[in-house]
MARBA-3410 file (N, C-alpha, C, O; in Angstrom, 1 decimal):
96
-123.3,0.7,-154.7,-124.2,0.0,-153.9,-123.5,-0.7,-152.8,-122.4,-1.2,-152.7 ~ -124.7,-0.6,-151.7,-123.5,-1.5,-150.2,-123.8,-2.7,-150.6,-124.8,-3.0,-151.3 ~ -122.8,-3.8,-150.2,-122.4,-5.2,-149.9,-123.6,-5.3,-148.8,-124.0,-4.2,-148.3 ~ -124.2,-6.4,-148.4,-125.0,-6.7,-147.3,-123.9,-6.9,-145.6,-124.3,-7.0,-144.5 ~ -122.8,-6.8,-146.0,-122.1,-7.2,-145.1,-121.0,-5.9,-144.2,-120.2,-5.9,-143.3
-121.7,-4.8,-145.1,-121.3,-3.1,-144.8,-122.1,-2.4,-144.2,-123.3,-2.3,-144.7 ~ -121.9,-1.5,-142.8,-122.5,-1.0,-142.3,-122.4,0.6,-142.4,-121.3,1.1,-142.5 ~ -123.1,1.3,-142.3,-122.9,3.4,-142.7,-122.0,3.2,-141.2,-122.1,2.4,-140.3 ~ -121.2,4.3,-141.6,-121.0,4.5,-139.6,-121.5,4.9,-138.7,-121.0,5.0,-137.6 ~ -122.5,5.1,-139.0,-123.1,5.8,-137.9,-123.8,4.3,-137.5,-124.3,4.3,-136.4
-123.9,3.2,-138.3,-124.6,1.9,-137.5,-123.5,1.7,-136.6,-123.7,1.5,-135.4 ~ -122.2,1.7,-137.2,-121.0,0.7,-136.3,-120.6,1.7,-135.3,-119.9,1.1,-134.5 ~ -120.9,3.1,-135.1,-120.4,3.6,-134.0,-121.8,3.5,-133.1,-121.5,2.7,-132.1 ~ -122.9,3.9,-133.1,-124.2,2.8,-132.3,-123.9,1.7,-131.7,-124.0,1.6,-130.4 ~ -123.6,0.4,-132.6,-123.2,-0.6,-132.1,-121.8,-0.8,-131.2,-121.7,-1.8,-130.5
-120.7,0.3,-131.2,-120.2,0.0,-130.6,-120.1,0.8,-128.7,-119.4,0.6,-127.6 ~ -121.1,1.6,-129.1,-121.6,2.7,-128.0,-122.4,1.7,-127.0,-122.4,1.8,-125.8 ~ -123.0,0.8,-127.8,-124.1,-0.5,-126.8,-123.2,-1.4,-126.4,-123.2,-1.8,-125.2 ~ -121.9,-2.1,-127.4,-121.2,-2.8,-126.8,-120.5,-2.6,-125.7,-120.5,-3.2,-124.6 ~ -119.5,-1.1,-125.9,-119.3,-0.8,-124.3,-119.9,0.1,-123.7,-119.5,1.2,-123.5
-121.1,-0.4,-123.2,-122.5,0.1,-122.6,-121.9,2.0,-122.3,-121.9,2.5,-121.2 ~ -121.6,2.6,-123.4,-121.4,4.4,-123.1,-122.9,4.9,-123.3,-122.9,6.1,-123.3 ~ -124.1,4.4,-123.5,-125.3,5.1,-123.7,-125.5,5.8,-122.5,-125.8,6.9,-122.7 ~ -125.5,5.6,-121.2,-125.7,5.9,-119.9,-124.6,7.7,-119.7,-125.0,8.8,-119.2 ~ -123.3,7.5,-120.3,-122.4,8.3,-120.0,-123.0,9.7,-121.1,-123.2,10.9,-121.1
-122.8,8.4,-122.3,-123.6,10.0,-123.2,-124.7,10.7,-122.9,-124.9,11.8,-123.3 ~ -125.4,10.2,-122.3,-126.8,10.8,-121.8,-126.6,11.4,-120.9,-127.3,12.3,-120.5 ~ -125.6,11.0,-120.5,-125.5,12.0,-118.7,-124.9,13.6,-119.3,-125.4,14.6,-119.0 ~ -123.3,13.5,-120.6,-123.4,14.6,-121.1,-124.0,15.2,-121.5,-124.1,16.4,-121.2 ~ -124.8,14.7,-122.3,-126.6,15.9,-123.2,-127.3,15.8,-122.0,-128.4,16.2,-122.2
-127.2,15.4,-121.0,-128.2,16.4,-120.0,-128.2,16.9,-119.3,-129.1,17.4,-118.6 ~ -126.1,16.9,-119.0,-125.3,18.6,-118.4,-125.5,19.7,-119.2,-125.8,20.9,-119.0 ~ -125.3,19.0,-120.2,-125.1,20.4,-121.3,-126.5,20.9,-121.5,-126.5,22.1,-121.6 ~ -127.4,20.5,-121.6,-129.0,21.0,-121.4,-130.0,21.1,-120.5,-131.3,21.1,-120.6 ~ -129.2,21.1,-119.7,-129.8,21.5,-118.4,-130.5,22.5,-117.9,-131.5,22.4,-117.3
-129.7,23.8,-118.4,-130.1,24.7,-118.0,-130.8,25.8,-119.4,-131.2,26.9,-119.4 ~ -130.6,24.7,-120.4,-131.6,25.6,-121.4,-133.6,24.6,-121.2,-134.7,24.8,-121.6 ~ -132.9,23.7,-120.5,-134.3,23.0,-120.4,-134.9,23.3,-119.1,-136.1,23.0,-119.2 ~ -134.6,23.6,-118.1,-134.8,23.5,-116.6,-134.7,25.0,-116.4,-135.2,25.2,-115.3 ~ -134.4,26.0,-117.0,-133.9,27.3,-116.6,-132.7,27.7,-115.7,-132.2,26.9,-115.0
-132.4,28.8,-115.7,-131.7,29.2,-115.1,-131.6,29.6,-113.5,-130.5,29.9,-112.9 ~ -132.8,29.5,-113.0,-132.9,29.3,-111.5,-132.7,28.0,-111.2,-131.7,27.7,-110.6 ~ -133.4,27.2,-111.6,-133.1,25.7,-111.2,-131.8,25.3,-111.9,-131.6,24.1,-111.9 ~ -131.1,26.0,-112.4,-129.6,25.2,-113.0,-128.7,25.9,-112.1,-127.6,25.5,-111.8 ~ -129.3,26.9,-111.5,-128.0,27.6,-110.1,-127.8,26.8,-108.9,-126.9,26.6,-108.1
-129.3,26.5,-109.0,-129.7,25.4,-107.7,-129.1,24.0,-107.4,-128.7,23.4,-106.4 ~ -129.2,23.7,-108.7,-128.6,22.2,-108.7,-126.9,21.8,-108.6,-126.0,22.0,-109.4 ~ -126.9,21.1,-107.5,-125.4,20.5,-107.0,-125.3,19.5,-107.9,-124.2,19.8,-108.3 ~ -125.6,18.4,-108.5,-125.5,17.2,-109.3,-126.6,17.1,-110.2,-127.6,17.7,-110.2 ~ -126.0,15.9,-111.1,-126.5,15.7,-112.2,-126.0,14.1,-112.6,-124.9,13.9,-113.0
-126.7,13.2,-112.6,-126.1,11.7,-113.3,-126.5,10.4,-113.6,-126.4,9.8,-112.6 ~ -126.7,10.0,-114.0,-128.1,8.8,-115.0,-127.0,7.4,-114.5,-125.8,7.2,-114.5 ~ -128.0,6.8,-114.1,-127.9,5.2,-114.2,-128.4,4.4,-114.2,-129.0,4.2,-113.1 ~ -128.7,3.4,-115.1,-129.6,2.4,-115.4,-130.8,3.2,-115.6,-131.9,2.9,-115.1 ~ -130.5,4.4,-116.7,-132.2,4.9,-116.9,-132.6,6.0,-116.2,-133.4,6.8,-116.7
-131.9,6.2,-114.3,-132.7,7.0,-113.6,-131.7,7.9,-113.7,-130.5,7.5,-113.6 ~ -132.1,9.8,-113.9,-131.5,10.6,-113.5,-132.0,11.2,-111.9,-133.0,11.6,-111.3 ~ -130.8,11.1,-111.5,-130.3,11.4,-110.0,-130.0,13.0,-109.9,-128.8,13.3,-109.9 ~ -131.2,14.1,-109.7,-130.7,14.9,-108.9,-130.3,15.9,-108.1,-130.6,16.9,-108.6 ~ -130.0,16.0,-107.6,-129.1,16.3,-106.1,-129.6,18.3,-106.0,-129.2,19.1,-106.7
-130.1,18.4,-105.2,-130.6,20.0,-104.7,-130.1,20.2,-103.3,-130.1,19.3,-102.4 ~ -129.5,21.7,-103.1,-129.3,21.7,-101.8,-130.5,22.6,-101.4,-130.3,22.9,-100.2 ~ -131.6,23.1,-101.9,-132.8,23.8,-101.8,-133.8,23.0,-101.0,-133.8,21.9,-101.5 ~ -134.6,23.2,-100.1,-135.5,22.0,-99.6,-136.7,22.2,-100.5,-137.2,21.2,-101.0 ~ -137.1,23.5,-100.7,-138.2,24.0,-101.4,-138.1,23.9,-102.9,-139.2,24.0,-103.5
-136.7,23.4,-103.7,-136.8,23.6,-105.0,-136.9,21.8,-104.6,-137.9,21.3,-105.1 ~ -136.4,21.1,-104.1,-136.2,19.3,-104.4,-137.8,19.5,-104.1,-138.4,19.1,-105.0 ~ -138.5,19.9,-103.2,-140.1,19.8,-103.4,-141.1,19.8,-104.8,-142.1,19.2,-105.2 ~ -140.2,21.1,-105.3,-141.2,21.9,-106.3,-140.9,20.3,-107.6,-141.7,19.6,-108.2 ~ -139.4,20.0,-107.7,-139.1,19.1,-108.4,-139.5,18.2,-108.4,-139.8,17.5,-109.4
-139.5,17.9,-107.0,-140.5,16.4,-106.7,-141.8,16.5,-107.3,-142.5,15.4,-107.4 ~ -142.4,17.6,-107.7,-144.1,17.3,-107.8,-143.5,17.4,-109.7,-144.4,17.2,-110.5 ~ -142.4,17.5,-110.1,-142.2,17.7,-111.4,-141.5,16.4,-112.1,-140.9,16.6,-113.2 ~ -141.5,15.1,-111.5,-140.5,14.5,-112.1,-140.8,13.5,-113.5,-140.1,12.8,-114.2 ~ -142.3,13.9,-113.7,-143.0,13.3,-115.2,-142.4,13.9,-115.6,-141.6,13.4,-116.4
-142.4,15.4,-115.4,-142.4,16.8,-116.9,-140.7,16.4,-116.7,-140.0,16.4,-117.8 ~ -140.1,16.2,-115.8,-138.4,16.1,-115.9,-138.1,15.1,-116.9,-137.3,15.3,-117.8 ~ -139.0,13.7,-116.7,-138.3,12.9,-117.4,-138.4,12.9,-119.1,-137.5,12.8,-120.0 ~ -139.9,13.2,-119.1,-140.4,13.3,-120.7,-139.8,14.6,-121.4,-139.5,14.4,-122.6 ~ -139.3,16.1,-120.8,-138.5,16.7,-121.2,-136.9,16.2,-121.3,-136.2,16.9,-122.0
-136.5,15.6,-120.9,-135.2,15.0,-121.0,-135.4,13.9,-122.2,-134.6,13.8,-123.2 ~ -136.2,13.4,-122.1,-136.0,12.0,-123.0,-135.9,12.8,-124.3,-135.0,12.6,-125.1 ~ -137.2,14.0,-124.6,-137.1,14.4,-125.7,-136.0,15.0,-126.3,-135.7,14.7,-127.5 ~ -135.1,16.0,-125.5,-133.4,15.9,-125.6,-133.2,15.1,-125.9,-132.7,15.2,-127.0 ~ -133.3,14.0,-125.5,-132.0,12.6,-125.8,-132.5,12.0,-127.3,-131.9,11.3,-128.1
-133.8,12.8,-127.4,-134.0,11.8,-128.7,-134.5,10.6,-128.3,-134.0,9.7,-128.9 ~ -135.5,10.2,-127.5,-135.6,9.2,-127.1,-136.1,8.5,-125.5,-135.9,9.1,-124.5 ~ -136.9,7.1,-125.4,-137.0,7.1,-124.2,-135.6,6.6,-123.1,-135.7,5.4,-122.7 ~ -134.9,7.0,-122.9,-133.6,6.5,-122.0,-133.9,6.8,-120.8,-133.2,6.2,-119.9 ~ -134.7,7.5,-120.3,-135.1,7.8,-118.9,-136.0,7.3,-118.2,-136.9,8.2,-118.1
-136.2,6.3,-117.4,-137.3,6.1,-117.3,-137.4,6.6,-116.0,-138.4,7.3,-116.0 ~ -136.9,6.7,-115.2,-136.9,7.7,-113.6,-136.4,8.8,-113.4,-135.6,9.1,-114.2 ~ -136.7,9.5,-112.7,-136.3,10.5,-112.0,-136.1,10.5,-110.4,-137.1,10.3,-109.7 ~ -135.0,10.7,-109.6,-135.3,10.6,-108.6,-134.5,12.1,-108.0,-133.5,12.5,-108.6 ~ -134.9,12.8,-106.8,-134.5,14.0,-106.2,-134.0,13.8,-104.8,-134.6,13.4,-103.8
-132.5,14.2,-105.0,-132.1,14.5,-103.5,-131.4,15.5,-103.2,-131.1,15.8,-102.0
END
């Protein structure tokens, strides 16, 4: 039986991922690495950048026509990303 005063690890590695605020950084890895099984493979050739801060993922197309098509897509971007993440961490989207 746990002591009240014992945590699983997986609480103390959590808590220590919020203490030195890495939630932003981990998120930015799971949504390099899934990018292009979530976005496809046209839109993952297209894309120059990729990078979350304070919530918003940032990004970056050198296509005028695909940052358009994106732009009219950035609900379905965020709510498919969050569900990656497990979670709401995204609350923006923004395209440049």
């Amino acid at each position: 039986m746990r002591k009240s005063n014992e945590n699983s690890l997986k609480e103390v590695i959590e808590q220590l991922i919020d203490t030195y605020r890495l939630r932003d950084r981990l998120n930015e890895v799971k949504i390099r690495r899934t990018w292009e099984d979530v976005m496809g493979n046209a839109i993952s050739n297209r894309t120059d950048h990729l990078s979350v801060n304070n919530g918003t993922l940032v990004i970056k197309v050198s296509s005028a026509a695909l940052r358009e098509e994106l732009t009219f897509r950035k609900d379905q971007i965020c709510e498919l990303m969050n569900k990656e993440l497990g979670g709401p961490f995204l609350t923006k989207v923004v395209i440049s």
